[in-house]
C-alpha positions as CSV (number, residue, x, y, z in Angstrom):
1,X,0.0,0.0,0.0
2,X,1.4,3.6,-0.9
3,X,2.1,5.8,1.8
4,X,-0.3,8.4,0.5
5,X,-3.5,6.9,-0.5
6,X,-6.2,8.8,-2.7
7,X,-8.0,5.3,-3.0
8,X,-11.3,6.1,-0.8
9,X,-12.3,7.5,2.0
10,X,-12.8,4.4,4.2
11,X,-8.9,3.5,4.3
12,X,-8.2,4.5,7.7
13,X,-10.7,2.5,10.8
14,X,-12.2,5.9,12.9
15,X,-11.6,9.2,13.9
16,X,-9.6,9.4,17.2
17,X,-12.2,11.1,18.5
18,X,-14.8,8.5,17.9
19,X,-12.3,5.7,19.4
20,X,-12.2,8.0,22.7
21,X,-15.5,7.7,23.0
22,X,-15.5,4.2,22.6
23,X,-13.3,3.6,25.3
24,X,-14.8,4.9,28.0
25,X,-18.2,2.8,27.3
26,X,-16.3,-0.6,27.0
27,X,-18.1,-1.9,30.5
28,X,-21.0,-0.6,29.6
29,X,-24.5,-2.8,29.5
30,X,-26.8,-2.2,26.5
31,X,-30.2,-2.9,25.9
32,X,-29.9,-5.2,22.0
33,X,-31.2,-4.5,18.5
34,X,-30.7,-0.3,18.9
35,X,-33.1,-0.3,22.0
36,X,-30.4,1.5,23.7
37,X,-29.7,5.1,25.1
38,X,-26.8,5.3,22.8
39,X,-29.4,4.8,19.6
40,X,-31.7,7.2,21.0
41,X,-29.4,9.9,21.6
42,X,-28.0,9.9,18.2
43,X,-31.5,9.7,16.5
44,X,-32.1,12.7,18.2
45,X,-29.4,14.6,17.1
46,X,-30.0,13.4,13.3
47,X,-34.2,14.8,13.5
48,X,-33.1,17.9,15.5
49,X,-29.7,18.8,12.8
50,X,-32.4,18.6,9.8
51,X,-35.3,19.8,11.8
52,X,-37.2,16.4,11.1
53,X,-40.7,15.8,12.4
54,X,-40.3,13.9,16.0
55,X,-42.6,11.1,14.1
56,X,-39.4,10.4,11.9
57,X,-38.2,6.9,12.9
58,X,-34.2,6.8,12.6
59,X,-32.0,2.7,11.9
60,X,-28.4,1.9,12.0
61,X,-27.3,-0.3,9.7
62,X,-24.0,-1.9,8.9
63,X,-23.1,-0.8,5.1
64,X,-24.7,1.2,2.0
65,X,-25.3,-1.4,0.4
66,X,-27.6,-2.9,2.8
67,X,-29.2,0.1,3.7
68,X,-30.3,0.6,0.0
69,X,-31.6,-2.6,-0.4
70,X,-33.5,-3.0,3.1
71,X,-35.4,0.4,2.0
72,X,-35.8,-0.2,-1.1
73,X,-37.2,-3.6,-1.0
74,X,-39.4,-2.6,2.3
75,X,-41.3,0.0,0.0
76,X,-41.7,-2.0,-3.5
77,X,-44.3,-5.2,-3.5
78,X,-43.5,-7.9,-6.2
79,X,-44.4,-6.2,-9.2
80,X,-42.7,-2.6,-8.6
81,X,-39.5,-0.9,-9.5
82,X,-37.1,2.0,-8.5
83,X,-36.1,4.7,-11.4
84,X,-32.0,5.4,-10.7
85,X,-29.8,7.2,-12.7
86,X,-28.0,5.2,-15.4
87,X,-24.5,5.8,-13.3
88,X,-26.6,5.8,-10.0
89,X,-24.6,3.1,-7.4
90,X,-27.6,1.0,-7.3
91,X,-27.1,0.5,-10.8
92,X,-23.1,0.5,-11.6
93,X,-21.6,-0.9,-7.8
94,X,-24.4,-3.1,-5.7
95,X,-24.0,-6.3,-8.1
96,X,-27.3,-6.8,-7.9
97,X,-28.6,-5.8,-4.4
98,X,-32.0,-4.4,-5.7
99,X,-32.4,-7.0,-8.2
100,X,-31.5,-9.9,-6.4
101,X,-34.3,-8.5,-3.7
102,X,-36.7,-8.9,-6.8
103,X,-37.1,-5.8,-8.1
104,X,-36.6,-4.1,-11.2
105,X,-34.7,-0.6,-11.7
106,X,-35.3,1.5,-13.9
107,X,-32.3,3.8,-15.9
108,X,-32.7,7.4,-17.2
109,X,-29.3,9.0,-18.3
110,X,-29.6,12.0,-16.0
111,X,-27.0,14.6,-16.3
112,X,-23.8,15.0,-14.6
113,X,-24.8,12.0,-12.3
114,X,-28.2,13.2,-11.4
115,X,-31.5,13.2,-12.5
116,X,-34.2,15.4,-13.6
117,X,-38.1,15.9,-13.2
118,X,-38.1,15.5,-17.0
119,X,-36.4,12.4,-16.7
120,X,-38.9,11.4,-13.8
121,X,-41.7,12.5,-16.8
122,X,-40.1,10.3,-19.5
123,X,-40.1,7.1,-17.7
124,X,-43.0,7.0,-16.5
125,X,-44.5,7.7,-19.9
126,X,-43.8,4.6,-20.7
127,X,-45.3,3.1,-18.1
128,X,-48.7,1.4,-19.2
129,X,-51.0,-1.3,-17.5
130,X,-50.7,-4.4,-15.9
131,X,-48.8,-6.0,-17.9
132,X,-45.8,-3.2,-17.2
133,X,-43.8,-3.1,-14.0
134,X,-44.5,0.1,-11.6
135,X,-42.9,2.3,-10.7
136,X,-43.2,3.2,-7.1
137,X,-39.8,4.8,-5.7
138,X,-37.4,7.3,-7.0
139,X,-33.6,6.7,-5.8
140,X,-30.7,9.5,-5.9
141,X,-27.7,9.9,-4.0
142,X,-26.5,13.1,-2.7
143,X,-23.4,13.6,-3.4
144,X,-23.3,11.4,-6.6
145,X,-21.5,8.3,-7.9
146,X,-19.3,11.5,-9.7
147,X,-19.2,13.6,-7.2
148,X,-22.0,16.0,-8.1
149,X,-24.3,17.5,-5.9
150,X,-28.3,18.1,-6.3
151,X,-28.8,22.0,-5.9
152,X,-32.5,23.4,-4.4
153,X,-34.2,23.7,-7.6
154,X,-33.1,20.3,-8.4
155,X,-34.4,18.5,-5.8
156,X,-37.5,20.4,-6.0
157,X,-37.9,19.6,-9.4
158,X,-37.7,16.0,-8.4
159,X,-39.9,15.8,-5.6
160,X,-42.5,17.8,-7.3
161,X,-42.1,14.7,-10.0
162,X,-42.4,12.5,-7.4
163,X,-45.6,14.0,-6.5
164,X,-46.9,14.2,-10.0
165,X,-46.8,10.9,-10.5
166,X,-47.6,9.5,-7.1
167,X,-44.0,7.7,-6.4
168,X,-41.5,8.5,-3.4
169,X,-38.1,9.9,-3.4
170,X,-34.9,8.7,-1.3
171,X,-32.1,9.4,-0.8
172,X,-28.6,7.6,-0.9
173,X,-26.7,9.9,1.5
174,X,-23.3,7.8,1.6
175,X,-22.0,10.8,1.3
176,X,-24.4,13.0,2.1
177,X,-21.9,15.2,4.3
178,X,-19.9,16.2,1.7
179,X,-22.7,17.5,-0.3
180,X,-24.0,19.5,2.3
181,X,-20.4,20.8,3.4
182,X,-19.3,21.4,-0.2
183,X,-18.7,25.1,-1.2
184,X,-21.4,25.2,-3.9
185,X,-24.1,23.4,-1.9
186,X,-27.1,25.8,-1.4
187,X,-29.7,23.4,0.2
188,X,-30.4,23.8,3.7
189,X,-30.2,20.7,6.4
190,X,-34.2,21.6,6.8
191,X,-34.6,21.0,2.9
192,X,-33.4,17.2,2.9
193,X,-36.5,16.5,4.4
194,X,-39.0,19.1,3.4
195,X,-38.6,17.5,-0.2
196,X,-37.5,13.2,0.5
197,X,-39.3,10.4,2.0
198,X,-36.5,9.1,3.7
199,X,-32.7,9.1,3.4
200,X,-29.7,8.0,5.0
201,X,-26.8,9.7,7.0
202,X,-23.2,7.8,5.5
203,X,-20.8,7.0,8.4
204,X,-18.6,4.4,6.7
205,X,-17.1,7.2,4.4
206,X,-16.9,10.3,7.3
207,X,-14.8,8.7,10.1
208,X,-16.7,5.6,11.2
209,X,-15.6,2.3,10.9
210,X,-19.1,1.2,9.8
211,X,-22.8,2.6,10.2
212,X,-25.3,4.2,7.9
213,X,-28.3,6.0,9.5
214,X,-31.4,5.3,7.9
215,X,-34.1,8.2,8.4
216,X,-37.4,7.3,7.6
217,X,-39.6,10.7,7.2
218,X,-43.0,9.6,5.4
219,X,-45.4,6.9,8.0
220,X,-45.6,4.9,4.7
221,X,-42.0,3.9,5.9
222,X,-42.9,2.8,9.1
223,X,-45.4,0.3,9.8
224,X,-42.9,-2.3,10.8
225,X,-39.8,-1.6,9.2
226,X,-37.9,-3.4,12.0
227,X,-39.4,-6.6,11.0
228,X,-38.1,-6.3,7.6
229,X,-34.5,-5.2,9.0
230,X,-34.5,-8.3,11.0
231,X,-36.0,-11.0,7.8
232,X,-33.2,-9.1,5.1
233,X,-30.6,-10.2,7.9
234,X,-29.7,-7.0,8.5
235,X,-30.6,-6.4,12.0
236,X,-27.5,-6.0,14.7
237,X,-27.6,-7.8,18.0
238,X,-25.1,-5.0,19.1
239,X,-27.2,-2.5,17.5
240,X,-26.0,0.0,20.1
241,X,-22.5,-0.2,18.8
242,X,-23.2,1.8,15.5
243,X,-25.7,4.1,17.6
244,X,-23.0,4.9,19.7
245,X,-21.0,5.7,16.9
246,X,-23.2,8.3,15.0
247,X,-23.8,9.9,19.1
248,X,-20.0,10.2,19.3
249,X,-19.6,12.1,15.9
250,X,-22.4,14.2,15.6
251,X,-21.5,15.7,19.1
252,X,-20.1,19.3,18.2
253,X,-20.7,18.9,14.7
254,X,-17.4,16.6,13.9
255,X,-19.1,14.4,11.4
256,X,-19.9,17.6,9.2
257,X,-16.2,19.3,9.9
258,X,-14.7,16.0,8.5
259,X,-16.5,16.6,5.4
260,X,-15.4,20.2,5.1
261,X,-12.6,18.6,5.2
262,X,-12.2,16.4,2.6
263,X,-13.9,18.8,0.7
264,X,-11.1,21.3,0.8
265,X,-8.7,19.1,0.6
266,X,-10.2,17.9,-2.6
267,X,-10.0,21.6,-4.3
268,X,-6.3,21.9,-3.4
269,X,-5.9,18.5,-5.3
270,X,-7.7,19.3,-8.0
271,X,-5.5,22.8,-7.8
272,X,-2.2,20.5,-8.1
273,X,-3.4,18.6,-10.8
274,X,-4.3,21.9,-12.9
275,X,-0.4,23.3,-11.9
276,X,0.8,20.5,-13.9
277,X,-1.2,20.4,-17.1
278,X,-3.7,18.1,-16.0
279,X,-7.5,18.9,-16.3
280,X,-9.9,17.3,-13.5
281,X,-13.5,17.4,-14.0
282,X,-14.5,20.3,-11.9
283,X,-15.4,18.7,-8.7
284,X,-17.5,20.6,-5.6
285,X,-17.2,17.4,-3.2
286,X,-14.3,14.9,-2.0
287,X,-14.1,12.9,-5.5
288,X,-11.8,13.3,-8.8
289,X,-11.7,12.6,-12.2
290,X,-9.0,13.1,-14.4
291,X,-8.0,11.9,-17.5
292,X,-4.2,10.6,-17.6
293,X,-1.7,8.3,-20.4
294,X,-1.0,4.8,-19.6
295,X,2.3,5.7,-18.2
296,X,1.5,8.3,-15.8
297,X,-1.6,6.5,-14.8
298,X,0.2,3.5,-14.0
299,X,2.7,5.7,-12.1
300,X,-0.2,7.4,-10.2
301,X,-1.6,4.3,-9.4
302,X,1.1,2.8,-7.7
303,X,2.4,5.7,-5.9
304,X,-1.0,6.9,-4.6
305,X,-3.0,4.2,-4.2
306,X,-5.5,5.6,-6.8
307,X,-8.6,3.6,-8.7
308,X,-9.2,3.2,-12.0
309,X,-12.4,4.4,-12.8
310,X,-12.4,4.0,-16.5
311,X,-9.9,2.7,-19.2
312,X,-10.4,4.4,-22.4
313,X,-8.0,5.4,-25.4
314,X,-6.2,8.2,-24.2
315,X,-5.5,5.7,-21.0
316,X,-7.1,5.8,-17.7
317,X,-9.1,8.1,-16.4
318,X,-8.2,8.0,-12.6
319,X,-10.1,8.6,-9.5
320,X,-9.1,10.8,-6.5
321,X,-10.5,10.5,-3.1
322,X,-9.8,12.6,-0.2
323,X,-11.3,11.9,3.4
324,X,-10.9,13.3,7.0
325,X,-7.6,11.8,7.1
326,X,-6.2,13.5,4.3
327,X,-3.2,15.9,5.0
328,X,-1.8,19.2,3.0
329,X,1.6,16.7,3.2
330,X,-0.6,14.4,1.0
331,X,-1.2,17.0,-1.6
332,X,2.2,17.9,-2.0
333,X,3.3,14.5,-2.3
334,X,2.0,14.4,-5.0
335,X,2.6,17.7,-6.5
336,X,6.1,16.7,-6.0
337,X,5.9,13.2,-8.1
338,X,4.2,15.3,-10.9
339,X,7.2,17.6,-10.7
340,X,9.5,15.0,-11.4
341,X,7.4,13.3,-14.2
């Protein structure tokens, strides 16, 4: 592994202040299955942060994988589908999750990563009668599988969709922190749920070692969700382990902070790049693009521990990601080696 790594942003296990907080609760007893104080606390901070209704029910799961697939398959019945983007991660990096659950999704291209009420419009104009599958459930993720963001007017735009055509709207919010914290986000915390159903709060990719919140805003989420958690194997004996995990980093706003981090971290490495001839997609989050030659991708690669994300003819186009671990040392690492190339 290369000493600097741009790989992800779940390279490193937890923030230290996270682990501190772990310490000290090492005797503790816990109620089981998130019926703890720990849980409570933490779903609290989540509904009073985006000024949720106190109705909003609040789950900690493991992974994003899971969570998209547990809430996803709660809300569809047999013969219903979710409408992603075409690049959405349900689509391009679950191997199957959804589908394997039984359901259909279905692709719109979107732009930039996200989509559109028209997009929302043309699918469902092709949706007919019985012998069609339904769409019930639109999915996005906030920041997206490029590292895009939704502004106000586009999530509006969506939800109004939504409501048009009678389907729901939630949000993948794996990295929902460094949308929020980016520079060039102009939705407020209250907006996340004025215009979704539900969404979920990413830990695995801000500082935890594991966790996603799932909030559940609209009742139709909640008439035994728990039950479904438990059959799609998903439920945590230890349950108060990841609740005490999103109550240690939400405390003094640390779980946003890290995400400022990344974020700025992200425009000095985009800055590097652009000192040296390269041209990242412009990037308002903690991911980026750029498009390199076989050689100095290969280089990068090894050096800096950064993916692939698509081979093409010019070469590679590589992807960058900075995290809450990241360090200015990191960034000019790397401006060095691209000195020297």
């Amino acid at each position: 592994m290369a000493k600097v790594s741009f790989r992800n942003d779940y390279a490193t296990l937890m923030h230290p202040n996270v682990y501190r907080y772990l310490e000290d609760k090492l005797d503790v007893i816990n109620d089981a299955y998130g019926n703890d104080s720990y849980s409570q606390s933490a779903k609290q901070r989540i509904i009073e942060k985006f000024g949720l209704p106190e109705t909003t029910e609040v789950y900690f799961l493991a992974g994003g994988t899971q969570t998209n697939m547990v809430a996803i398959s709660y809300i569809l019945r047999d013969f219903e589908a979710v409408i992603a983007a075409s690049s959405g991660h349900i689509n391009v990096h679950e191997s199957g999750a959804v589908e394997a659950s039984g359901h259909k999704i279905l692709t719109a291209p979107g732009k930039d990563g996200k989509l559109r009420g028209e997009d929302i419009d043309e699918v469902m104009r092709h949706v007919g009668d019985e012998h069609v599958v339904a769409p019930e459930l639109i999915y996005i993720s906030n920041a997206t599988e490029t590292g895009t963001i939704y502004t106000k007017e586009e999530l509006r735009s969506l939800h109004d969709a939504a409501r048009r055509h009678g389907l729901l709207l939630f949000m993948d919010g794996a990295r929902l922190g460094n949308a929020l914290m980016s520079d060039e986000n102009d939705l407020a915390f209250e907006d996340i749920g004025h215009y979704c159903d539900a969404f979920y709060l990413g830990g695995t990719k801000n500082g935890l070692p594991l966790g996603e919140a799932l909030v559940l805003i609209n009742p139709v989420f909640h008439h035994r969700f728990a039950n479904h958690i438990k059959a799609r194997g998903a439920m945590l004996a230890k349950g108060y382990f990841v609740g005490m995990l999103f109550d240690a980093i939400l405390q003094d706003d640390l779980y946003f902070s890290l995400a400022k981090h990344a974020n700025d971290l992200s425009s000095k490495l985009q800055e590097a790049l652009k000192s040296h001839g390269l041209n990242p997609e412009p990037s308002p989050t903690n991911q980026v693009f750029v498009q390199v030659d076989d050689e100095l991708g290969k280089a990068l690669i090894r050096e800096f521990s950064c993916e692939i994300w698509e081979k093409n003819e010019k070469g590679y186009i590589l992807r960058f990601v900075t995290s809450y671990r990241s360090k200015d040392s990191d960034i000019e690492a790397l401006d060095l080696f691209l000195q020297a190339q």
